[in-house]
C-alpha positions in Angstrom: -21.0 -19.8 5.3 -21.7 -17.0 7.6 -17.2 -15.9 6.8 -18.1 -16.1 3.4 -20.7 -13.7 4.0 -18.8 -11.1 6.0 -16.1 -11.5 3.2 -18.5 -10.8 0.4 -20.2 -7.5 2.4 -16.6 -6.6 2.9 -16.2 -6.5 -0.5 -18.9 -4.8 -1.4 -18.0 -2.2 0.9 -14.6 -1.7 -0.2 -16.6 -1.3 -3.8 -18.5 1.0 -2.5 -15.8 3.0 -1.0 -13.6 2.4 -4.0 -16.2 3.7 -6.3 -16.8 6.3 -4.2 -13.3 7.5 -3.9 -13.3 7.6 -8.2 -16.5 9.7 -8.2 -14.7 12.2 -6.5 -11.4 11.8 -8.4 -13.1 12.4 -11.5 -15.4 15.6 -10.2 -11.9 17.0 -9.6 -11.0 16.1 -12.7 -13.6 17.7 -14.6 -13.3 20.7 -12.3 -9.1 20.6 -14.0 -10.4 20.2 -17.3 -12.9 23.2 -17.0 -10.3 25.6 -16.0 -7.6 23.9 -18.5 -10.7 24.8 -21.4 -11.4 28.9 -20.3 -7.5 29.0 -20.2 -7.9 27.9 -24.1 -11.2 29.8 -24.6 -10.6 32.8 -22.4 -7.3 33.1 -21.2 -8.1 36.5 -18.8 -10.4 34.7 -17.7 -8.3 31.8 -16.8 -8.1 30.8 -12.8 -5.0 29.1 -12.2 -6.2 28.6 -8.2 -8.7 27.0 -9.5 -6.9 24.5 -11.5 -4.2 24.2 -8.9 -7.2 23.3 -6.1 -8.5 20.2 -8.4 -4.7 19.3 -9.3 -4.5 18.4 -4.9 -7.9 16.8 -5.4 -7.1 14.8 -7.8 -3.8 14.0 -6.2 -5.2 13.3 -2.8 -8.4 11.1 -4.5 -5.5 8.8 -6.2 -3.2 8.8 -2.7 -6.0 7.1 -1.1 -7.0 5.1 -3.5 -4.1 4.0 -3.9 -3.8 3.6 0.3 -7.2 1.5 0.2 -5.8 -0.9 -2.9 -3.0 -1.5 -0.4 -0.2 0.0 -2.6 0.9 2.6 -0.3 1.4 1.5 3.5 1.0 3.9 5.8 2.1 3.8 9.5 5.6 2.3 11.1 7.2 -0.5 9.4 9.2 -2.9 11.6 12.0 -5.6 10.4 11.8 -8.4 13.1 15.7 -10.0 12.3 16.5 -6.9 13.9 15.2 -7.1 16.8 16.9 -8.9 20.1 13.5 -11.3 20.3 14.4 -12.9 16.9 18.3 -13.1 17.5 16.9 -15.0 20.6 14.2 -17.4 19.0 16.8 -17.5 16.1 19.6 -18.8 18.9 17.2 -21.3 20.0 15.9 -23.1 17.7 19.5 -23.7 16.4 20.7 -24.7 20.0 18.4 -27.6 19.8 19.4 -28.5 16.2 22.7 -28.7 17.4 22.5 -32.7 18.0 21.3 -32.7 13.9 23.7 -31.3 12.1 22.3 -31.6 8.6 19.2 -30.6 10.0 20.7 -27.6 11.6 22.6 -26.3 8.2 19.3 -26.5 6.9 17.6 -24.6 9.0 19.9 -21.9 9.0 20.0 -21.4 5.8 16.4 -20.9 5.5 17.1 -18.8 8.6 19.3 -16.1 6.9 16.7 -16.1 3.8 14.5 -14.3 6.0 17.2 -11.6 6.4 17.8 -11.0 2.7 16.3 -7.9 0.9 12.7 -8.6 0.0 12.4 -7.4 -3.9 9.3 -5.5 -4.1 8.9 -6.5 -8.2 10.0 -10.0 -7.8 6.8 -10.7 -5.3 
């Protein structure tokens, strides 16, 4: 009960900040669309800095919403084959397979899966 809880506030709070994120996404959008109209109303008195300013808004509201949805990951990224640990581990386990053969084929196999290319659309 009390994980469910702490899930649903979570939730709610990534709502929150979601929604909060789209409020401000949207001022800057209206703050675009302003300038975009005097341009057609009044061009002289048009303000391209101004339009330009809510253009980065805009950009940076939908960057980090886009963050928060977890379709942009930021920091360091790290491929574990690579690394000596995993050639170790990886050496291993198919040491002690050795004595079962079929059992060992099948391992590696799944084994050199986790090496292949990971296709971003297929998952």
């Amino acid at each position: 009960m009390l994980a469910a809880s702490e899930e649903a506030r979570e939730f709610a709070c990534a709502e929150t900040i979601m929604g909060q994120i789209e409020g401000l996404r949207d001022s800057a959008l209206r703050i675009l669309h302003k300038a975009e109209q005097s341009w057609e109303d009044t061009p002289e008195a048009y303000d391209p800095e101004t339009a330009l300013k809510a253009i980065r808004e805009a950009r940076g509201c939908v960057e980090l919403m886009a963050k928060v949805a977890g379709e942009i990951k930021d920091g360091p990224t790290f491929n574990v084959t690579l690394s000596a640990e995993w050639v170790q581990v990886q050496s291993i386990i198919l040491g002690a397979l050795s004595a079962h053969p079929e059992a060992r084929v099948a391992v590696a196999g799944a084994l050199k899966q986790l090496e292949a290319p990971v296709d971003a659309d297929a998952a």
